[in-house]
C-alpha positions as CSV (number, residue, x, y, z in Angstrom):
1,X,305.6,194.0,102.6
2,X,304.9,190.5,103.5
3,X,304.2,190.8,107.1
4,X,301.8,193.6,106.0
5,X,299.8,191.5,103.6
6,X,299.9,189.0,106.8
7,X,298.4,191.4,109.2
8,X,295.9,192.7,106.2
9,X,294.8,189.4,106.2
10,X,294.4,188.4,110.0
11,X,292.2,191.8,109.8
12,X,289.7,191.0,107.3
13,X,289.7,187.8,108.9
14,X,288.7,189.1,112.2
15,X,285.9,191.2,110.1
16,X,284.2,188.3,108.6
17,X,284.7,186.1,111.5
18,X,283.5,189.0,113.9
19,X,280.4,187.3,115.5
20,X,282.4,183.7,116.1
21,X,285.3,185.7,117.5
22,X,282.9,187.4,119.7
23,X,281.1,184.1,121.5
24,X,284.3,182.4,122.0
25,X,286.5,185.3,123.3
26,X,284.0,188.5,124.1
27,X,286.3,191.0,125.7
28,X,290.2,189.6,125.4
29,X,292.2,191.0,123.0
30,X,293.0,188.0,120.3
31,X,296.4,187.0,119.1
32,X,297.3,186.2,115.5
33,X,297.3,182.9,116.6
34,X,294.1,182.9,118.1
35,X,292.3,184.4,114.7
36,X,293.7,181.4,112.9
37,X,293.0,178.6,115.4
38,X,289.2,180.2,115.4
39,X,289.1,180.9,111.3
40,X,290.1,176.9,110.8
41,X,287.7,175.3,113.2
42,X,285.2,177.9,111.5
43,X,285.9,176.8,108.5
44,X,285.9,172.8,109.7
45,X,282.5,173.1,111.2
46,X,281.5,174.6,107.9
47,X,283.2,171.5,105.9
48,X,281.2,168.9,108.3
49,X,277.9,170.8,108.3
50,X,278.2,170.9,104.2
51,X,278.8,166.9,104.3
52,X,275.8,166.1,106.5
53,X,273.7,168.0,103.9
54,X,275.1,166.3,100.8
55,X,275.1,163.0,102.7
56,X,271.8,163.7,103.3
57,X,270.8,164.6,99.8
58,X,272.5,162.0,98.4
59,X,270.4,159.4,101.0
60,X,267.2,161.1,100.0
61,X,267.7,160.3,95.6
62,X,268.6,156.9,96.4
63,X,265.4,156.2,98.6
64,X,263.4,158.1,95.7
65,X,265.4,155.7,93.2
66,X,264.8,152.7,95.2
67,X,260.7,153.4,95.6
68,X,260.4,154.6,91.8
69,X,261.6,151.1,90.7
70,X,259.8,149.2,93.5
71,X,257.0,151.4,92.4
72,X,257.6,149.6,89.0
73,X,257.6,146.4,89.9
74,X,254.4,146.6,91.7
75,X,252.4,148.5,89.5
76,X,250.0,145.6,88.7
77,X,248.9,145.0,92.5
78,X,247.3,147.8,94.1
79,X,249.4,149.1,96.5
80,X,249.7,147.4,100.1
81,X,250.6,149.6,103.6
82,X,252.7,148.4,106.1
83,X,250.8,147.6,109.5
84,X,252.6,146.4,112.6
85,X,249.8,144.6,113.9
């Protein structure tokens, strides 16, 4: 029963997982093992991708926090451009 619900498991991962499992190993037959070690770095590059875009997000309210209050400030004087030279 358990090693059943094991192997069920390793399966469906293989099914959702099909198109990794297929640029890293094309025609060897996979191992258990092999299913996991690809379905957790899968899932890591997920995790890091999903940081870099929150991180991202994150950066881009504080920069529109940070010009809405200088915006604030400066509302009096017309506004100015930066020019390097």
């Amino acid at each position: 029963m358990r090693r059943d619900r094991i192997n069920s498991s390793i399966e469906q991962l293989k099914m959702l997982l099909k198109d990794e499992l297929k640029a890293r190993q094309p025609s060897s037959k996979l191992e258990k093992a092999d299913v996991l070690e690809m379905a957790v770095a899968y899932l890591k590059s997920k995790t890091a991708e999903q940081s870099y875009a929150d991180g991202f997000a994150r950066c881009l309210e504080e920069t529109a926090r940070f010009l809405s209050a200088h915006n604030q400030l400066t509302t009096d004087k017309p506004p100015q451009l930066w020019r390097p030279w």
